[in-house]
C-alpha positions as CSV (number, residue, x, y, z in Angstrom):
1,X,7.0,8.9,19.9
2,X,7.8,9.3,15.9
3,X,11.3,10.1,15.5
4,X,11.5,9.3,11.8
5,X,9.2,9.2,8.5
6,X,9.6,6.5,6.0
7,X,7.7,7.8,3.0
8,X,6.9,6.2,-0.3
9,X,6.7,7.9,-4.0
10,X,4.3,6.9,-6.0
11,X,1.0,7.9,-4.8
12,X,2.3,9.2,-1.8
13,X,4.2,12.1,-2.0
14,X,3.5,12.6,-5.8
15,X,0.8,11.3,-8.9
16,X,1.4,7.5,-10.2
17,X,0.2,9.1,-13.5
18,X,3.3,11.3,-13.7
19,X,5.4,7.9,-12.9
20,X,3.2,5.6,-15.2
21,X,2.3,8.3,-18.0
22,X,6.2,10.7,-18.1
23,X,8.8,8.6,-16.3
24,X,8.4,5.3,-17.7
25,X,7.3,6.4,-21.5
26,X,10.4,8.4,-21.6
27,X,12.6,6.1,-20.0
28,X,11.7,3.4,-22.8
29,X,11.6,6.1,-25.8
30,X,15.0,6.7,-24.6
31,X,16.4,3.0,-23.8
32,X,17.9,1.7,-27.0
33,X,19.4,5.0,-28.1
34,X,21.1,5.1,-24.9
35,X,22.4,1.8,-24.7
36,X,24.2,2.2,-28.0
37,X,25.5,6.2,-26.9
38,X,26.6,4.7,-23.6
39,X,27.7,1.1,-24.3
40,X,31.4,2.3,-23.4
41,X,30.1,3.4,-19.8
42,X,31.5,1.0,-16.8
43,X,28.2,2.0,-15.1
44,X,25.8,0.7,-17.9
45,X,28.0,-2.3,-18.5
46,X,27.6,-3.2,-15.2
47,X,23.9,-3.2,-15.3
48,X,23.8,-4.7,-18.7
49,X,25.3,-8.2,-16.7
50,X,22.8,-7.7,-14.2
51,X,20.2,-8.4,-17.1
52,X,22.0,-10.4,-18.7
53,X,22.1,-12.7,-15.4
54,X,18.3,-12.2,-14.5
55,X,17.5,-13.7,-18.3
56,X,20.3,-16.1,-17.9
57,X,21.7,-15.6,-21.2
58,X,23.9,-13.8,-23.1
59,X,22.4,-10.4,-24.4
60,X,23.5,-8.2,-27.9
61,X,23.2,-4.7,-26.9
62,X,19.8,-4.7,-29.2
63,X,18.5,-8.0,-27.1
64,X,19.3,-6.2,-23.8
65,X,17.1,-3.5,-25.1
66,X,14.0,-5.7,-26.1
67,X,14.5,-6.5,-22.7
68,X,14.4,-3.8,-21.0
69,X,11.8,-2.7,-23.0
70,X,10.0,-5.2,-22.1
71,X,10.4,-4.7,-18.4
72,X,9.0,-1.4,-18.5
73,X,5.9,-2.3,-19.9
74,X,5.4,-4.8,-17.5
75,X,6.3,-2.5,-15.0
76,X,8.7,-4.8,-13.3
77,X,11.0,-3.9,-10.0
78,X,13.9,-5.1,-11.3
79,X,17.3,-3.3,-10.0
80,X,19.0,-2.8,-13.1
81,X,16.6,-1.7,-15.1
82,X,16.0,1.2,-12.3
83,X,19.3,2.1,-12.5
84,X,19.3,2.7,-16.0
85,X,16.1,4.3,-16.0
86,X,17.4,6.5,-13.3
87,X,20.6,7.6,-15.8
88,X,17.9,8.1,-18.9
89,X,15.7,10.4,-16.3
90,X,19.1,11.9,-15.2
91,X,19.7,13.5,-18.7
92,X,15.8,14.4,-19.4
93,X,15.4,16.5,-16.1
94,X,19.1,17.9,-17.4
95,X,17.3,18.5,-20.6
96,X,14.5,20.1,-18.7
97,X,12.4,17.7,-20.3
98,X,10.8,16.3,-17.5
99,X,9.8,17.8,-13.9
100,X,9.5,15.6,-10.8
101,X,5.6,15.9,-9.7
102,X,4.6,16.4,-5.8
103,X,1.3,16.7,-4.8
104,X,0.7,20.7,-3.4
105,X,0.9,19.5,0.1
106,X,4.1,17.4,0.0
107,X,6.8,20.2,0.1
108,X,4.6,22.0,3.0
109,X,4.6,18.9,5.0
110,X,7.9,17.6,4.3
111,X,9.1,21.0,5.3
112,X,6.6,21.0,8.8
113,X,8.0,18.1,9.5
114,X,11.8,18.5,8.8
115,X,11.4,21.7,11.1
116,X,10.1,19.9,13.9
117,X,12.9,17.7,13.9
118,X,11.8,14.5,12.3
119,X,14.2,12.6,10.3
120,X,12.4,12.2,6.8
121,X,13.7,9.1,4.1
122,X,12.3,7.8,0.9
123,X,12.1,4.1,0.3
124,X,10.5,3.2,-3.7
125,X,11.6,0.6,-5.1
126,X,12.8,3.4,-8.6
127,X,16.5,3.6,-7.7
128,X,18.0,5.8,-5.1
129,X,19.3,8.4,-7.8
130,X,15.6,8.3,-10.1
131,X,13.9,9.1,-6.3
132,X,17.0,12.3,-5.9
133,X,16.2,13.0,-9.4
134,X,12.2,13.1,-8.7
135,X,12.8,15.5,-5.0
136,X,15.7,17.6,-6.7
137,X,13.9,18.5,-10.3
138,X,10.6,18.7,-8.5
139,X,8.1,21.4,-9.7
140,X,8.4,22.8,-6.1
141,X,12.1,23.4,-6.4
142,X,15.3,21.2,-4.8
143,X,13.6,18.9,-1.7
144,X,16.5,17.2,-1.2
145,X,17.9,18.9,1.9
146,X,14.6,18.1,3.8
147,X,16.2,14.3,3.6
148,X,18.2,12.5,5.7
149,X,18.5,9.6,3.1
150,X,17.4,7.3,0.5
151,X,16.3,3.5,0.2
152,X,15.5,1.5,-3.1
153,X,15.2,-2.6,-3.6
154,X,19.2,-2.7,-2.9
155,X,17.4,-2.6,0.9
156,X,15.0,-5.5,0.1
157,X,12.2,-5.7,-1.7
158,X,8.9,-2.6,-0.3
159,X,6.8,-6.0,0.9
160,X,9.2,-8.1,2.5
161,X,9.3,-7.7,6.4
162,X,13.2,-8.1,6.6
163,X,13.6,-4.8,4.3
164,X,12.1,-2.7,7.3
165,X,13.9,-4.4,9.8
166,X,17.5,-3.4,7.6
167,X,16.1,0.4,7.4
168,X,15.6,0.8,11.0
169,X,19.4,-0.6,11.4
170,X,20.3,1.8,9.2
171,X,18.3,4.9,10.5
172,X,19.7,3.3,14.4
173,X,16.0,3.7,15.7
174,X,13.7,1.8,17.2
175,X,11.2,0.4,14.4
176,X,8.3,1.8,16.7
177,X,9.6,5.3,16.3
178,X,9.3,5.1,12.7
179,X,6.1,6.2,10.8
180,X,6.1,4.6,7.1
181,X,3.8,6.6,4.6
182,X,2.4,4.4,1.3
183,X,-0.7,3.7,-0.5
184,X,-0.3,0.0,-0.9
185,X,-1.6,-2.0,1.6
186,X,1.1,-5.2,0.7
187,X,3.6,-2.7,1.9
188,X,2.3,-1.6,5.0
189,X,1.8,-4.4,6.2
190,X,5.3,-5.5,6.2
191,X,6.2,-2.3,7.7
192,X,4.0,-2.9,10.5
193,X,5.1,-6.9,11.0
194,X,8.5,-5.3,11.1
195,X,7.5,-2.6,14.2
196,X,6.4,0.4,12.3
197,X,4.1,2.5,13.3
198,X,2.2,2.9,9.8
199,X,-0.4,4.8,7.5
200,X,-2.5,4.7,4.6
201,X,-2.6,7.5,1.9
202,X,-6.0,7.4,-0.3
203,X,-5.1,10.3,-2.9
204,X,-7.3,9.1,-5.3
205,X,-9.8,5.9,-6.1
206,X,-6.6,4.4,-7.1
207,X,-5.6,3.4,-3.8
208,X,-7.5,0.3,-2.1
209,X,-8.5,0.4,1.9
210,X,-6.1,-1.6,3.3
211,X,-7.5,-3.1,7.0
212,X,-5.5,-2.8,10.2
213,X,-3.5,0.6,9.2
214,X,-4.4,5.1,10.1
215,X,-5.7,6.3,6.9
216,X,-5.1,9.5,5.1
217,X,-6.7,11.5,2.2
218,X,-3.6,13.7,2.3
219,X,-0.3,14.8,4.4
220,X,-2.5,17.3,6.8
221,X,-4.6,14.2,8.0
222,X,-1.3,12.2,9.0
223,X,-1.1,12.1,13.1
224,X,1.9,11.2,14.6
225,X,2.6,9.2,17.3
């Protein structure tokens, strides 16, 4: 019996195009501006080593940038550049610059299920505060409260078996009584190695069939176990 949801973000519960085509853009309009207004920041220092230890060099606040930059555009899943994407996104949804995209069924759903008594968490491997950011800014209003909590690649990296094994310690269920929601097929299969039951969402021709999972076009075709 499904006790708990594990859902993904990115063409899951809202667009990839608002991620790949808002999020990201901003974040590395923003990057090197930021850096320099926030060099002082214990926070952004402490990321800024976490670069600096992934290129295994030394970094000028500039090089750091270029960096960063970089990883963007090669839309990589590293943790500190999350986290500092996740402070640059933190000021634009301030701003009101940017609103967090759901798809029209996700706060319905979310809500359906919160009501029956499931336990509902996000795992994406953006940081744990860009994925608040995202639910809390969303154009459907503050989502938040319909969570019990939040996972990001601090947990493990989304296609590695052990990460799905650390959530259901962390949740204290039974991995079986755990339903994880994604589009990626890599993913899911790791979720179901580790015990979960699991299931495909196909929003768009974006997402490819992945064998051996439930498929879904959307949140009302999702059956629970």
């Amino acid at each position: 019996m499904t006790k708990a949801i594990v859902t993904d973000i990115e063409g899951t519960t809202s667009s990839i195009d608002f991620v790949h085509e808002s999020l990201f853009p901003y974040a590395r309009q923003h990057m090197r501006q930021f850096l320099r207004d926030n060099a002082g920041d214990e926070r952004v220092q402490l990321e800024l080593h976490e670069v600096e230890k992934v290129e295994g060099e030394d970094l000028s606040l500039d090089d750091a940038a270029d960096v960063l930059e970089r990883w963007i555009a090669e839309d990589r899943k590293y943790t500190p550049l999350k986290a500092l994407q996740g402070m640059i996104w933190a000021q634009g949804y301030a701003a009101g610059e940017l609103k967090g995209h759901v798809y029209p069924d996700t706060p319905d759903y979310l809500r359906r299920w919160h009501q029956a008594g499931l336990s509902l968490f996000v795992y994406s491997s953006g940081s744990v505060e860009a994925q608040q950011l995202i639910f809390g800014h969303s154009q459907a209003g503050d989502l938040r409260p319909l969570f019990s909590g939040y996972f990001d690649t601090r947990v493990g990296a989304k296609r590695e078996v052990d990460a799905y094994r650390r959530i259901a310690e962390r949740v204290e269920l039974a991995p079986d009584s755990i339903l994880f929601l994604s589009d990626i097929g890599a993913e899911l299969d790791a979720a179901q190695a580790a015990g979960f039951q699991t299931c495909q969402l196909l929003r768009d021709d974006k997402a490819v069939p992945a064998e051996g999972h439930r498929q879904a076009r959307d949140f009302s075709e999702v059956i629970l176990g």
